[in-house]
C-alpha positions in Angstrom: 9.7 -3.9 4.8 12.0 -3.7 2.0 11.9 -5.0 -1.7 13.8 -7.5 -0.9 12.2 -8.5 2.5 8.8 -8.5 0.5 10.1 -10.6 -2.0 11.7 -13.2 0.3 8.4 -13.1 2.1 6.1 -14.1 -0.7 8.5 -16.5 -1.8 8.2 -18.2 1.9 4.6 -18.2 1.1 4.9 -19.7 -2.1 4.5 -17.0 -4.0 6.6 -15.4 -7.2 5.5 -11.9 -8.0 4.1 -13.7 -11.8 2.0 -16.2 -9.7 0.6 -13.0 -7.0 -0.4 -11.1 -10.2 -1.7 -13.5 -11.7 -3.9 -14.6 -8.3 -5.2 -11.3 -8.1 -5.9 -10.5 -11.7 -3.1 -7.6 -12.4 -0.3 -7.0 -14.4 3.3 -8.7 -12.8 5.1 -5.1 -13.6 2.1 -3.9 -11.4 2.8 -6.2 -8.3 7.0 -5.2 -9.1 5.7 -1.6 -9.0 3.9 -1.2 -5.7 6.9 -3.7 -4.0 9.5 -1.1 -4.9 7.7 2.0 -4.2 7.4 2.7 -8.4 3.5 2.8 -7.7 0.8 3.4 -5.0 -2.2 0.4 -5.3 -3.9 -0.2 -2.1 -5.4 -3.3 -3.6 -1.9 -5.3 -4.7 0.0 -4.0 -1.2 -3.1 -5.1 0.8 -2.9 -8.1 -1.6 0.6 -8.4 -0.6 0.3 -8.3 3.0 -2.7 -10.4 3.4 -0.3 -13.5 1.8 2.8 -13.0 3.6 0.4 -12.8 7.2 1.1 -9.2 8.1 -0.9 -6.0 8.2 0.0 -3.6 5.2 0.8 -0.9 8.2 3.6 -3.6 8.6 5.1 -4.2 4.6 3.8 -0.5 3.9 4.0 1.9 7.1 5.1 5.1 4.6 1.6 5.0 3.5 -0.6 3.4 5.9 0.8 5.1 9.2 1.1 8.6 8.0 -1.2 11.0 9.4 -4.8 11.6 8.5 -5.1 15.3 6.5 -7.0 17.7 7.3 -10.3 16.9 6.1 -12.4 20.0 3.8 -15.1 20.2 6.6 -12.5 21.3 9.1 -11.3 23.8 6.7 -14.3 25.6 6.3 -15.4 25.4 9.9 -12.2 26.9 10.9 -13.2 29.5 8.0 -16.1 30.6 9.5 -16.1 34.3 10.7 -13.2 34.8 8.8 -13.4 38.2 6.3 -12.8 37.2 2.3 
């Protein structure tokens, strides 16, 4: 979703971005932040979703649909045998 899809949203809800900060206890230029892609806060865009009745892979998908990396276990197993 866009900023300005976000916005509308919330405001559908009955929501401004002073009253959502204040709801979950964080600064308003925190909730502005994470709605225009300024910051990255799992907490205010799962926040964010959960009031305008979507999953964050919906308001969010650049950060909850990218792929998983590689995790440090499979970088040493694929290591193994290999000369240093």
């Amino acid at each position: 979703m866009t900023p300005g899809q976000i916005k509308g949203a919330l405001s559908d809800n009955g929501y401004t971005q002073k009253s959502l900060a204040r709801e979950i206890r964080r600064s308003e230029n925190s909730v502005s932040r994470t709605i225009h892609r300024q910051m990255v806060s799992d907490y205010v865009m799962r926040a964010i979703a959960e009031r305008i009745g979507k999953p964050p892979q919906e308001v969010f998908p650049e950060y909850y649909l990218q792929p998983p990396k590689r995790s440090t276990s499979k970088v040493i197993k694929s290591r193994k045998g290999v000369p240093r």
